[in-house]
C-alpha positions in Angstrom: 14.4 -17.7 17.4 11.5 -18.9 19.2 8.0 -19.7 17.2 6.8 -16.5 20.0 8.9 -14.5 17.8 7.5 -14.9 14.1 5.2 -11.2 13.4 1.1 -12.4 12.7 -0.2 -11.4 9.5 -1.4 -8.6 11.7 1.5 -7.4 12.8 3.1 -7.8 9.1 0.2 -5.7 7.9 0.3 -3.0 10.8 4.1 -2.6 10.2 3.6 -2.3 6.4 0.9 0.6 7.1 3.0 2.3 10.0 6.0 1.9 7.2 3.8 4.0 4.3 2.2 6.8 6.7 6.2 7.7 7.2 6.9 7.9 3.7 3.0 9.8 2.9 4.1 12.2 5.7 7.7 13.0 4.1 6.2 14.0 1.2 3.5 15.9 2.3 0.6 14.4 3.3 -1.6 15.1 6.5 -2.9 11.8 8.0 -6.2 11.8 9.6 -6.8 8.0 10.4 -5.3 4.9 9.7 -6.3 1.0 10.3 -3.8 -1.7 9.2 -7.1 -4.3 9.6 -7.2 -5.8 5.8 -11.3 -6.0 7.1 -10.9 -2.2 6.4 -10.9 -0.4 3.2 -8.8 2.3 3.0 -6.1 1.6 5.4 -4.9 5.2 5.2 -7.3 8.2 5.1 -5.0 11.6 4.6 -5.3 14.8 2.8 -2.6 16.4 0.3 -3.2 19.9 -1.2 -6.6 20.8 -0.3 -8.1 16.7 -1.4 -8.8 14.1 0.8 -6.7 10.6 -0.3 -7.8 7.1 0.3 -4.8 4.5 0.6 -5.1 0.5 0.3 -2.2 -0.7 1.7 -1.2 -4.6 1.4 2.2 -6.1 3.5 3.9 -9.1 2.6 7.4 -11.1 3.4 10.2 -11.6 1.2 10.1 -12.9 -2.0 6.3 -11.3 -2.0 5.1 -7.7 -2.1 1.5 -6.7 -0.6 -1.1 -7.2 -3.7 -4.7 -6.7 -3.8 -7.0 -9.5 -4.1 -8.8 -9.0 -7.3 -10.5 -6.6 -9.5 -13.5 -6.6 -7.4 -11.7 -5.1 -4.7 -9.7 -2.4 -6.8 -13.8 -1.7 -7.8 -14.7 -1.4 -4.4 -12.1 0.6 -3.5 -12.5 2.9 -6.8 -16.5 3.5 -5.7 -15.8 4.1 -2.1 -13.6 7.0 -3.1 -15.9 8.2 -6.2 -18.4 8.7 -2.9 -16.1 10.9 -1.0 -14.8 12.8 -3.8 -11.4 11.3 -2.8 -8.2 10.0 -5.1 -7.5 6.6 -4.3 -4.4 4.9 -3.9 -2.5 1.4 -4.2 0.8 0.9 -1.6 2.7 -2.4 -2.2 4.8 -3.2 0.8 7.4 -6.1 0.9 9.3 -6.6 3.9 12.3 -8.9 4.3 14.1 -10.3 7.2 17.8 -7.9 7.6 19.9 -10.7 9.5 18.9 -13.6 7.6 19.5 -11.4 4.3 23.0 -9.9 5.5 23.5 -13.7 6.6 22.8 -14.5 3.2 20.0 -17.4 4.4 17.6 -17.4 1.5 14.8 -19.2 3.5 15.5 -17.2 6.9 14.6 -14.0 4.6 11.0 -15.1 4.4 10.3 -15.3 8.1 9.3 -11.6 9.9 10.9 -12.1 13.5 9.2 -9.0 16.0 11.4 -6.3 17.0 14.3 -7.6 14.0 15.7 -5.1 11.6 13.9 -5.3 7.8 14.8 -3.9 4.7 11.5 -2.7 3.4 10.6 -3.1 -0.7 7.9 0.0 -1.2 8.3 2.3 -4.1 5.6 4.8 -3.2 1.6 5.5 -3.8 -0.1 4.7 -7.0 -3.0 5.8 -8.3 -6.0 3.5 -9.0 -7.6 3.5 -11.5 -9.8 1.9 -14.4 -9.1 1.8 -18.5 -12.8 3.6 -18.8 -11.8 6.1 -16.5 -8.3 7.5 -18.3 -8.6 10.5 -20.0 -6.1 11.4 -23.0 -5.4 14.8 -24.3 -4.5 15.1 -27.6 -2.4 18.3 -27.8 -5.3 20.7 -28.3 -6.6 21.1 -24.7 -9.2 18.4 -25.1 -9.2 15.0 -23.8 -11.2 11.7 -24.7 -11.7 8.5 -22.0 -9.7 5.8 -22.9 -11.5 2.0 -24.3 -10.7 -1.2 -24.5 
């Protein structure tokens, strides 16, 4: 494998993006724009049921899966959405390397070679949220936000 061959963190990023507009589609959702730059926030604009969905999506090679940066960015990300009246969601994409993994090559696992086979770690959309902004029902129709 030549050095020509690794994936940028670009191309890691854009794959892991490509990888969760497949799965949004299966179950559903209607894309209407997607940007695998990490510059952007969301990655993934869509709409499910009538409301629009904002996706943050974060790729990253075996033994890591895609994590956002820090609670300043799940803020962000939470506002931006509050704005457009959208739901916001977290994807968490891991990728691994499929030959050096059926090889059995621990370390070969980690590197993303172009146009190779990958066995993809993402177990769907979650919502984000905040502790202040969970609601609780409590069996009689009427719900209280959660604190700290």
């Amino acid at each position: 494998m030549g050095k020509h061959d690794r994936m940028t963190r670009e191309e890691i990023q854009d794959f892991g993006v490509q990888i969760v507009c497949e799965e949004m589609v299966k179950c559903g959702f209607e894309i209407l724009g997607a940007n695998p730059s990490l510059s952007v926030t969301p990655q993934i604009v869509a709409r499910k049921d009538g409301r629009l969905c904002f996706v943050v999506v974060r790729t990253d090679i075996y033994p890591n899966k895609g994590k956002l940066a820090d609670e300043r960015e799940i803020c962000n990300s939470l506002e931006h959405a509050d704005r457009n009246n959208a739901l916001c969601y977290f994807a968490a994409v891991g990728i691994c390397n499929a030959a050096a993994k059926d090889a059995r090559d621990e370390e070969g696992m980690r590197v993303p070679v172009g146009r190779g086979g990958f066995y993809v770690d993402f177990d769907g959309l979650k919502i984000m949220t905040t502790i202040d902004r969970v609601h609780v029902s409590n069996g009689n129709g009427n719900s209280q936000t959660g604190s700290a």
